[in-house]
C-alpha positions as CSV (number, residue, x, y, z in Angstrom):
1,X,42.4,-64.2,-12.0
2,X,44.0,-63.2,-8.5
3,X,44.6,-60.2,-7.2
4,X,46.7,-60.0,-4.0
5,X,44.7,-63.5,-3.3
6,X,41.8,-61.9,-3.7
7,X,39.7,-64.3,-6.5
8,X,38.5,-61.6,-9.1
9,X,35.8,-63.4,-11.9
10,X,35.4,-60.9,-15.1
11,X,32.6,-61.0,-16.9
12,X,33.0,-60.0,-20.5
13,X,30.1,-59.6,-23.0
14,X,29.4,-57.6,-26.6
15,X,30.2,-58.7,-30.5
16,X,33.8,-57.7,-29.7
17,X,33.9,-59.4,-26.4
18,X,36.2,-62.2,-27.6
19,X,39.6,-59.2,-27.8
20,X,39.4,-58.5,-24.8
21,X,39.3,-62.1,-23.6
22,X,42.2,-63.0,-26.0
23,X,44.4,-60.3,-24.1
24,X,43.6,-61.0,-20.6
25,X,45.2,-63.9,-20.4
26,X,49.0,-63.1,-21.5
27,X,49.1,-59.7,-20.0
28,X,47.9,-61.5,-16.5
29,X,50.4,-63.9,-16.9
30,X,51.8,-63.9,-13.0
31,X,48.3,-63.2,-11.6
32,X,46.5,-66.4,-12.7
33,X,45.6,-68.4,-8.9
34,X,47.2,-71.8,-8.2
35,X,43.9,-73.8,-8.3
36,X,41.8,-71.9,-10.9
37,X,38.8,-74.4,-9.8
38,X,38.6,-73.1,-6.4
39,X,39.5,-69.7,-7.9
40,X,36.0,-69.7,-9.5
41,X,34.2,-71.3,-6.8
42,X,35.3,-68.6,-4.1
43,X,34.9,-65.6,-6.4
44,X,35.2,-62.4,-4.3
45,X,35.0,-59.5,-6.4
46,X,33.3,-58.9,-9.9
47,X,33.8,-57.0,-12.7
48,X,31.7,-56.3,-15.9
49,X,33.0,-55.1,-18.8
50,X,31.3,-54.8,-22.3
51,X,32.6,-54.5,-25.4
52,X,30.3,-54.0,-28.6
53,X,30.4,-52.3,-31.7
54,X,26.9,-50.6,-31.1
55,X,27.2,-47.6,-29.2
56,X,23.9,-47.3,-27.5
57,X,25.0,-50.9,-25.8
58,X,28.0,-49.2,-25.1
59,X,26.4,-46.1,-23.5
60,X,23.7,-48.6,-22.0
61,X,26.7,-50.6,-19.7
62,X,27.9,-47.7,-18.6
63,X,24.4,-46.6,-17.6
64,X,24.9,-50.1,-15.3
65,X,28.0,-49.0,-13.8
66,X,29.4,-51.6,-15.9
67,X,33.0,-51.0,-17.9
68,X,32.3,-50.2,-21.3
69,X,34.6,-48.3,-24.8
70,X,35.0,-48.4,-28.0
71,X,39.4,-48.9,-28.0
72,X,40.6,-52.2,-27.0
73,X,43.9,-50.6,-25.6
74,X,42.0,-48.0,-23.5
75,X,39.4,-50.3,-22.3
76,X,42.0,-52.6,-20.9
77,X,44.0,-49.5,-19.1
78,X,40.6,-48.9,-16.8
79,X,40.1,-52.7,-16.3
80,X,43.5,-52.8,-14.8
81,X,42.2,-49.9,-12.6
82,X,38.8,-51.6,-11.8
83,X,40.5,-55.1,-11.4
84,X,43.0,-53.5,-8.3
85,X,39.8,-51.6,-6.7
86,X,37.9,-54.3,-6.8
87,X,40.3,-56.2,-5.0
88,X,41.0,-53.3,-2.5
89,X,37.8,-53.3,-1.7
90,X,37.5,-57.2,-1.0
91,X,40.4,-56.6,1.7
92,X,39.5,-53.5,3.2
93,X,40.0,-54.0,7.3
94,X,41.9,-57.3,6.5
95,X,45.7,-56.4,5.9
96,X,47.6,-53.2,5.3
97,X,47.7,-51.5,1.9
98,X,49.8,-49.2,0.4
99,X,50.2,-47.3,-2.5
100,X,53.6,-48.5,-3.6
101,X,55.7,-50.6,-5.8
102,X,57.9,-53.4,-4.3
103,X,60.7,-55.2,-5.4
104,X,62.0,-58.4,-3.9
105,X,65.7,-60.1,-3.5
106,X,65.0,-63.9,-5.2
107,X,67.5,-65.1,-3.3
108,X,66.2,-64.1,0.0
109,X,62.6,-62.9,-0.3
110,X,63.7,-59.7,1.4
111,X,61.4,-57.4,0.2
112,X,61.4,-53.3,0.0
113,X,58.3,-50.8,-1.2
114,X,58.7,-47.4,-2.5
115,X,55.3,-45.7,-1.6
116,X,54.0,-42.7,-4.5
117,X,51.0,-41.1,-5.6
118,X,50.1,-42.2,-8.9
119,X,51.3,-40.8,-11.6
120,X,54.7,-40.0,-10.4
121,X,56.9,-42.7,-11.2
122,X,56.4,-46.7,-9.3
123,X,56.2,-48.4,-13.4
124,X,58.8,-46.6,-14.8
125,X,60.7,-47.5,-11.2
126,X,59.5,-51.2,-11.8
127,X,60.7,-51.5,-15.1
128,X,63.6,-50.0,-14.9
129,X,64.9,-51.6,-11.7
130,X,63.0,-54.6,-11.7
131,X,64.8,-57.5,-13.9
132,X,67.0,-59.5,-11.5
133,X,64.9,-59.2,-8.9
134,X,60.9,-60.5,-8.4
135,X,58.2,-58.4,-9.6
136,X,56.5,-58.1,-6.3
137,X,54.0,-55.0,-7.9
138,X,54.2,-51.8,-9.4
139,X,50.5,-50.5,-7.8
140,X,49.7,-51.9,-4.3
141,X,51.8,-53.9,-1.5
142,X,49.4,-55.8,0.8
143,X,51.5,-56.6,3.6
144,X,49.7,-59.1,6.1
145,X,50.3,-59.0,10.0
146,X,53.7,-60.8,10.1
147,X,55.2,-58.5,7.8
148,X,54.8,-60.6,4.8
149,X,53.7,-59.2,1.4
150,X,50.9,-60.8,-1.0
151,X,52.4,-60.3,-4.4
152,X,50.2,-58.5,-7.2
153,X,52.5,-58.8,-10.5
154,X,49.9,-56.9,-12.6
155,X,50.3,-55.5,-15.9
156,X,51.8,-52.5,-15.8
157,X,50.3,-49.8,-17.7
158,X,53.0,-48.3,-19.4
159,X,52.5,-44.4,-20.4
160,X,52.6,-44.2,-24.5
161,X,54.3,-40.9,-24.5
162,X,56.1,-38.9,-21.7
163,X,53.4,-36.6,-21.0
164,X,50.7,-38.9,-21.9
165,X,47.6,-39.6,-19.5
166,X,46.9,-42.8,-21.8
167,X,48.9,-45.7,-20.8
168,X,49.4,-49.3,-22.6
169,X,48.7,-52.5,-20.3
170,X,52.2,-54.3,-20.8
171,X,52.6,-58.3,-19.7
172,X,55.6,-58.1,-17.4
173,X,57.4,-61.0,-19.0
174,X,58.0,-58.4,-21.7
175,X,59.7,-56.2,-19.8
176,X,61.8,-58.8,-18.6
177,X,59.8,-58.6,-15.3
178,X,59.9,-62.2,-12.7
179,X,57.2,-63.2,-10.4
180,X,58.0,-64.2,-7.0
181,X,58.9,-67.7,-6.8
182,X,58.8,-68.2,-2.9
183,X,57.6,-66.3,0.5
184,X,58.5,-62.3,0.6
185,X,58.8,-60.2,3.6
186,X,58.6,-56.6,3.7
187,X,62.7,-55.4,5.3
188,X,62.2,-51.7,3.9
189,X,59.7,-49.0,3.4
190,X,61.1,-45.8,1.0
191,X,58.9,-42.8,0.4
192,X,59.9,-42.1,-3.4
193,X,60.6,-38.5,-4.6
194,X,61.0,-38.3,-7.8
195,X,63.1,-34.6,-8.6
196,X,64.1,-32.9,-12.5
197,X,65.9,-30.8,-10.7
198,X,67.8,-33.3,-8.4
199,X,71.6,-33.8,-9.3
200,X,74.0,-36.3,-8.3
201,X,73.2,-39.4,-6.3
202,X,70.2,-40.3,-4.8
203,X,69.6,-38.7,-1.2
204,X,68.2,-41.1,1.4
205,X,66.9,-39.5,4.9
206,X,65.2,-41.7,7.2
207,X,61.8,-40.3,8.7
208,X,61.1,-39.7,12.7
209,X,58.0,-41.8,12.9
210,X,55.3,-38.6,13.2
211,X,56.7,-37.4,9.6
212,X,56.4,-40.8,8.2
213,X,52.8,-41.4,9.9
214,X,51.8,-38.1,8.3
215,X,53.5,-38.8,4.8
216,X,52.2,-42.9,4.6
217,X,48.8,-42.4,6.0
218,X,47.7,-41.0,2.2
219,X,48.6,-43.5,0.8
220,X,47.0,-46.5,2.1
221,X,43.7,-47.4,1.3
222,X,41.2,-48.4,3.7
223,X,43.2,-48.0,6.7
224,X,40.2,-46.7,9.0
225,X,38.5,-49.9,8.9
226,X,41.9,-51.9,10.2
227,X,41.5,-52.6,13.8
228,X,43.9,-50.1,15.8
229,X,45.5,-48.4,12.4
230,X,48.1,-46.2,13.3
231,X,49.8,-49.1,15.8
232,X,49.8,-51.2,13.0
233,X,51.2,-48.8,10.6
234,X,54.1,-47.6,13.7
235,X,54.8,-51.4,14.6
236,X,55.5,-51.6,10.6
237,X,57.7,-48.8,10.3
238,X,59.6,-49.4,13.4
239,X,59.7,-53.3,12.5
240,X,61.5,-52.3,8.5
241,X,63.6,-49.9,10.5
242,X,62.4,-46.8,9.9
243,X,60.6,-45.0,6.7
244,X,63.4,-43.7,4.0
245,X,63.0,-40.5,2.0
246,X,64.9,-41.6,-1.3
247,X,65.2,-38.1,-3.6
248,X,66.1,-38.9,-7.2
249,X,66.0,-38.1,-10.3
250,X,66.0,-41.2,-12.9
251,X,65.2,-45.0,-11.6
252,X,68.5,-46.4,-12.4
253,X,70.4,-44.0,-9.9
254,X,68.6,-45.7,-7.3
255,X,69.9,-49.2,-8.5
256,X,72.6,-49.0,-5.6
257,X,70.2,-47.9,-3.0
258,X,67.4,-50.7,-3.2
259,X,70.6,-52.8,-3.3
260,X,71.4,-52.0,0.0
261,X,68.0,-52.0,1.1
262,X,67.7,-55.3,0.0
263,X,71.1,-56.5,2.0
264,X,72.4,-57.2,-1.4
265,X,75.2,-54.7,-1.4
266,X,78.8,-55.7,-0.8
């Protein structure tokens, strides 16, 4: 599979290795590469999972540092996880990455990310304000030097219950999710702030640059080893026209607000 371009080869073994095989496949529907051939040849990141019926294998792989359970559903919540590290990891000092979501105008390719910590919000964001427009990511927007982002339509790992820390993987097909179909550049950048207590409509404030420096840097991941960081994170946020601060309190009250972000309102 890909992962923001970045080849990923899993290596599955175990008597019960053939499930989690049979639901890679659909629920990485968007992220399968172009040329699978060269895919495999060019492999840049690894991951190992095992999945066996005998718990001292089971105990054994993770002794390895290998991914290893004994529940399909939860096994394949921390392989989404290991997938998108390992490709961090493969593109650490290469582009810039954020924690966010991003959304995408298909007629356009104008693109905008909403940056969170995880945990607070970017899949239910997704999938509520994603159908009509391409599924650009719900976890991490690699944007490259010209401002362009490498699209990561993962599963997204859906929570079972409201207060649940156990999440289903979810092909985004089913959610009525759409892959890009064409180039996508980055036009906005939103800090998302997600409020119970907020009434009315959503509240945008655009950043000075020092507050959005000291609110993005966070969340990025590996943005020391980028040559010259906090230029290229300032020459982004100045080149998007500034960082917004969109307050809220459900995802469809910002339905308006990512339409004008993405010049489709009017």
């Amino acid at each position: 599979m890909s992962a923001f371009d970045v080849p990923v080869e899993v290596h599955i073994d175990g008597d019960r290795a053939g499930e989690v095989a049979a639901s890679l496949r659909p629920l990485w529907e968007f992220c399968r590469p172009a040329d699978e051939a060269t895919a495999e040849a060019t492999v840049e990141a690894t991951v190992h999972v095992v999945f066996d019926s005998d718990p001292a294998l089971r105990a054994e792989a993770r002794s390895r540092g290998h991914l290893s359970g004994d529940r399909l559903d939860d096994l394949l919540q921390v392989l989404t996880q290991r997938i998108t590290l390992a490709a961090i990891d493969a593109r650490a000092g290469h582009h810039l990455m954020l924690h966010a979501a991003c959304l995408a105008d298909p007629e356009t390719g104008a693109a905008a990310a909403f940056v969170a910590p995880g945990g607070t919000g970017k899949t239910t964001f997704v999938s509520v304000l994603g159908p009509g427009r391409w599924y650009v990511t719900d976890e991490t927007t690699v944007v490259r030097d010209d401002d362009t982002v490498v699209p990561y339509p993962k599963p997204l790992s859906v929570r079972r219950a409201p207060a649940s820390l156990l999440k289903d993987e979810t092909a985004p097909s089913a959610l009525g999710l759409q892959p890009p179909r064409g180039p996508v550049r980055l036009v906005a950048l939103c800090l998302l702030e997600r409020d119970e207590q907020h009434r009315g409509s959503p509240q945008v404030e655009t950043l000075g640059t020092l507050d959005a420096l000291v609110a993005l840097v966070p969340q990025t991941s590996h943005l020391s080893e980028m040559a010259r960081p906090l230029q290229r994170l300032t020459t982004l946020c100045e080149a998007v026209g500034g960082v917004h601060r969109v307050t809220y309190r459900e995802a469809a009250d910002v339905a308006d607000v990512v339409d004008e972000l993405l010049g489709r309102s009017g």
